[in-house]
N, C-alpha and C positions, 0 to 999 in steps of 0.2 A: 504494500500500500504506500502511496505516493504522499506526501506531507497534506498537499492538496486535497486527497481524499480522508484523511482522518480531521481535516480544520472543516470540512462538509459535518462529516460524524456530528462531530463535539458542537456547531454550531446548531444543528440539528435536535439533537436531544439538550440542548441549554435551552432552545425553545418550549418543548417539551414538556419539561420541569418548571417553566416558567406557567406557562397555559393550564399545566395541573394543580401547581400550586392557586393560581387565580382562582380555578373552578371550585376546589377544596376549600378555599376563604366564602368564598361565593354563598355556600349553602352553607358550609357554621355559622354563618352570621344571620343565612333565613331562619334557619332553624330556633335561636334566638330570640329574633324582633318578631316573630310572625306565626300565628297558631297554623298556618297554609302549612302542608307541605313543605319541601325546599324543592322537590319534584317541579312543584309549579309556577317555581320562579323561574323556571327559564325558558321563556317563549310560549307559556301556556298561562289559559288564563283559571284560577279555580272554580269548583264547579258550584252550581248554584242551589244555595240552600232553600229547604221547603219552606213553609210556613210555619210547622209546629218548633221548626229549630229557630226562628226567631224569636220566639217568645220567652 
């Protein structure tokens, strides 16, 4: 492997590491401030409660 091809590697999974730690932040913190899911914070919206459950 050519120096070239391992600065690819290691920039590759620095990304990686970065975008999973984000994700991993992402939902500890839903999970937290929010009775929702953490499922439903990303890109969905939760689902809609009856009547008896508002009361």
């Amino acid at each position: 492997m050519t120096s070239d091809t391992i600065e690819l590697w290691a920039a590759m999974l620095g990304f990686a590491y970065i975008a999973g730690a984000g994700i991993y932040f992402q939902l500890t913190l839903a999970k937290k401030h929010s009775p929702v899911s953490a499922s439903y914070r990303i890109g969905r919206r939760p689902p809609p409660r009856s009547a008896k459950a508002k009361r």
